[in-house]
N, C-alpha and C positions, 0 to 999 in steps of 0.2 A: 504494500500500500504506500501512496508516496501522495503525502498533503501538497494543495498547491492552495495562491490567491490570484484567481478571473474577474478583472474588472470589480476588486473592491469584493467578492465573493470565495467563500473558502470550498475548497472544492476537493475531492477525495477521488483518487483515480487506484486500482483496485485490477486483477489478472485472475479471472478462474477459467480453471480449463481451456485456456489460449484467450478467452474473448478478454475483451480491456473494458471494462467498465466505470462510468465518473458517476461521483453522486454531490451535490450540490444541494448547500444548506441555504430553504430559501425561506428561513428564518428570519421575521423585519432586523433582528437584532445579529446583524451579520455577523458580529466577533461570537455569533454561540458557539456552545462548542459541537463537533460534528460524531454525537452521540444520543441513543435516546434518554430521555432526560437531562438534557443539558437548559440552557438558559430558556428554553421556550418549548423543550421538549416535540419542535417542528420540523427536525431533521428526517428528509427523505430519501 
């Protein structure tokens, strides 16, 4: 897993079974953290 910041956005890119997948926290409170239950608990 390898954190990145897109445009002010904290974004999580992630490798299973060859595909690459990002998941982007699109939490008003953009420094949440990128876990459930973190500041707003709206990480997707």
């Amino acid at each position: 897993m390898m954190p990145f910041i897109v445009n002010g956005w904290p974004v999580l890119l992630c490798k299973d079974e060859g595909q690459v997948h990002a998941l982007i926290n699109r939490c008003s409170h953009a420094a949440a953290q990128l876990a459930p239950g973190g500041a707003c608990g709206a990480a997707r």
